[in-house]
N, C-alpha and C positions, 0 to 999 in steps of 0.2 A: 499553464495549459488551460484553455477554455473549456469546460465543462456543460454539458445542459443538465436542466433544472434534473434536479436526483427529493432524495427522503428527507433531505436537511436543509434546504435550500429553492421553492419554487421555482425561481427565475435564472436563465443564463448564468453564468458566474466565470471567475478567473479561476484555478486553483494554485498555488503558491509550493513550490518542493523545497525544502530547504535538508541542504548536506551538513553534515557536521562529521567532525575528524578529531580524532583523540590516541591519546596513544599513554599506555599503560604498561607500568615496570613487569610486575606480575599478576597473575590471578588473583582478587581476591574472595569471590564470591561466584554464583552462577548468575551468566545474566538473565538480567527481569525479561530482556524481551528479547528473540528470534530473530534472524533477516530469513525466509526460505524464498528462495529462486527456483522458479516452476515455469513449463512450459505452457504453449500456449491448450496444449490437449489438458492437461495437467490442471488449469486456472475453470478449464470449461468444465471440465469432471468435477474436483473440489467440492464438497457438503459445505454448505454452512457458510458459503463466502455473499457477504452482500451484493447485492444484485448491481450496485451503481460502484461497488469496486471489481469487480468483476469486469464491466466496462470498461473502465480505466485501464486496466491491466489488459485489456486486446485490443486498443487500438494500435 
């Protein structure tokens, strides 16, 4: 996805998604990390969400 320049990065850039798929007998711990799926009212509302991801996520 091409990006403009944000907090990390001055210039133009590419930005790269990558998926990954896995799959698991049982539970065995809680996971380290979230997926939350919000809307776009939702992403605009949101405390605390970086400014250049925030972008991303309303285009």
């Amino acid at each position: 996805m091409p990006a403009s320049p944000d907090s990390h990065t001055p210039a133009a850039h590419v930005h790269q998604d990558h998926v990954f798929v896995g799959q698991w007998p049982v539970d065995v711990q809680e996971p380290e990390t979230r997926v939350r799926w919000r809307t776009e009212a939702e992403v605009a509302e949101t405390p605390g969400l970086r400014e250049d991801s925030r972008l991303h996520m309303l285009r």
